[in-house]
C-alpha positions in Angstrom: 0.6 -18.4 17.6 -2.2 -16.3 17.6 -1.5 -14.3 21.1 1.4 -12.7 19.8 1.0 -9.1 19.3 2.9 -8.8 16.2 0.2 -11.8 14.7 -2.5 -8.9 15.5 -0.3 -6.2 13.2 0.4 -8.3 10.1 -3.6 -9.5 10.2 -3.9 -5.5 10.4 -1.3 -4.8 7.7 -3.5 -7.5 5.4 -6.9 -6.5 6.0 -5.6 -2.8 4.9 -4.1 -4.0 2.3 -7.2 -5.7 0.8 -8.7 -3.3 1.4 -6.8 -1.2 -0.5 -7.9 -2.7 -3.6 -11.4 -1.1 -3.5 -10.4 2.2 -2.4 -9.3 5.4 -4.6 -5.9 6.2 -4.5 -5.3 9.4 -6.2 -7.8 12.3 -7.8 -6.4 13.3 -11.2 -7.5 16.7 -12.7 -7.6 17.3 -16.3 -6.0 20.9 -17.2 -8.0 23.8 -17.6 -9.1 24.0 -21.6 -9.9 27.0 -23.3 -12.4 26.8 -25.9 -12.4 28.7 -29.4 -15.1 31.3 -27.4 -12.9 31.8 -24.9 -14.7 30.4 -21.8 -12.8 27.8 -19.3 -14.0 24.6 -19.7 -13.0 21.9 -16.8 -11.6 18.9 -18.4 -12.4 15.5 -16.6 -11.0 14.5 -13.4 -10.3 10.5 -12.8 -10.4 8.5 -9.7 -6.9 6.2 -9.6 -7.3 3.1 -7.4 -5.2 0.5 -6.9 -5.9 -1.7 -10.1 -7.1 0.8 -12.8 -8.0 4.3 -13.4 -12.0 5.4 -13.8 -13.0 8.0 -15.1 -16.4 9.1 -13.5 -17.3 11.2 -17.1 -17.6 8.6 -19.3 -17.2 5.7 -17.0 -14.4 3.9 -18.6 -11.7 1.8 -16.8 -8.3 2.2 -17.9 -5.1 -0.4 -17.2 -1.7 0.8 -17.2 0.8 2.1 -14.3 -2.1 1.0 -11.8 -1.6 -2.8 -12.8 1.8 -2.5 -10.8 0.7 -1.3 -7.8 -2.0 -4.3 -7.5 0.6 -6.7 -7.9 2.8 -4.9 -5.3 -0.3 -4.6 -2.8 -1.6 -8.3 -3.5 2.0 -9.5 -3.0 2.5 -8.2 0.4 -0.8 -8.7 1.5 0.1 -12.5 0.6 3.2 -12.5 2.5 2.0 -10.9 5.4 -0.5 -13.6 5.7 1.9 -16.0 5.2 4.5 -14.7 7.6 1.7 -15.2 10.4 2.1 -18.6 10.1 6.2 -18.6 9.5 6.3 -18.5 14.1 8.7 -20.9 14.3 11.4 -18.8 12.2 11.7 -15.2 13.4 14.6 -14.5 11.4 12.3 -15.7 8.7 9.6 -13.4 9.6 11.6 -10.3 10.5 12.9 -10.4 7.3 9.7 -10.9 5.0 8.5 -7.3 8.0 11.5 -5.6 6.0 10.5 -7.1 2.5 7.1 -5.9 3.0 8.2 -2.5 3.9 10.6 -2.2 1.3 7.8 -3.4 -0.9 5.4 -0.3 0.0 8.4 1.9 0.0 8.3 1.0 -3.9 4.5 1.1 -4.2 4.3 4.6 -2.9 6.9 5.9 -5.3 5.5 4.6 -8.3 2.2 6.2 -7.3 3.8 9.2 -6.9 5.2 8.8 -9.9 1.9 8.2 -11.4 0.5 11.5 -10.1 3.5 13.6 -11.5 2.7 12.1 -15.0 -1.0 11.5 -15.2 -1.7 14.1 -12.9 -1.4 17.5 -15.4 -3.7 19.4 -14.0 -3.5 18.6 -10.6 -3.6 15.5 -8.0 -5.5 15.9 -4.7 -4.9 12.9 -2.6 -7.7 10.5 -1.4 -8.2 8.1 1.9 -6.4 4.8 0.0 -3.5 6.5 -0.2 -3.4 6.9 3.7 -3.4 2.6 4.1 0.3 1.6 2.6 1.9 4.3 5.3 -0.8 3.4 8.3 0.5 -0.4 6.6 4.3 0.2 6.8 4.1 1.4 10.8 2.6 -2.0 11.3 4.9 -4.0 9.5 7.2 -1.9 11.9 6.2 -2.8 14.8 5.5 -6.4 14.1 9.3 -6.4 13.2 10.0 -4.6 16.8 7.6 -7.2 18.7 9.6 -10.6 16.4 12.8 -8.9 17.3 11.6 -8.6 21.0 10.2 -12.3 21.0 13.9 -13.6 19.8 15.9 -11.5 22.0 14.0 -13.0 25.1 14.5 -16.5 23.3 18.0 -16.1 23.4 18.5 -14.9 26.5 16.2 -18.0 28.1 18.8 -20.1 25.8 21.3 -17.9 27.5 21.0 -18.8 31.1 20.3 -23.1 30.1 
């Protein structure tokens, strides 16, 4: 059912979600270090994005905390793409709206978590970042517009 509204918000939620993938996350500054001649030397900053962790210096990609939040962001881009096509159960789909938000929920705070650890010397906070919340309205109102579509089900069942 393509013409429903809520189809246009979870192809939305998706499309931000993979796209995501390619866009950095976080900024991580490197303390401040102080050489033996006394003169500050700026340590290396590193771009997080979803997957891994460059660092534009030496140009080295780097696994670790980032690998979860891929899984988490392919997962519910999976699952909102599969919910388009779930129409004909809208308890069904409302429910996978909630997983998905609960999903992001978890994503954000483990990259908050990511910036309190990695991020010593400071985080400043980039454009990806921005996609998971912009990602979690839509799943809202896709929920609102399911929960809408069922409520005037029932109440067409209601007056048979």
């Amino acid at each position: 059912m393509w013409q429903r509204k809520q189809t246009i918000y979870l192809l939305l939620a998706t499309s931000l979600l993979i796209a995501l993938q390619a866009l950095p996350v976080l900024l991580l500054k490197a303390p401040v270090e102080i050489s033996s001649d006394a003169t500050g030397m700026q340590g290396m900053s590193r771009e997080v994005y979803c997957a891994l962790i460059y660092n534009p210096n030496t140009h080295n990609y780097t696994f670790g905390w980032m690998t979860s939040l891929a899984i988490i962001s392919i997962a519910v881009a999976l699952i909102s793409f599969v919910t388009i096509f779930d129409y004909k159960h809208r308890k069904r789909q409302m429910l996978s709206c909630r997983l998905c938000q609960l999903l992001l929920v978890v994503w954000c705070a483990i990259c908050a978590l990511v910036a309190y650890v990695e991020g010593t010397g400071g985080t400043t906070i980039q454009f990806g970042l921005c996609l998971p919340i912009v990602s979690i309205i839509l799943f809202w109102l896709a929920h609102k517009g399911i929960k809408h579509d069922d409520d005037l089900v029932r109440s067409a069942d209601r007056l048979r």
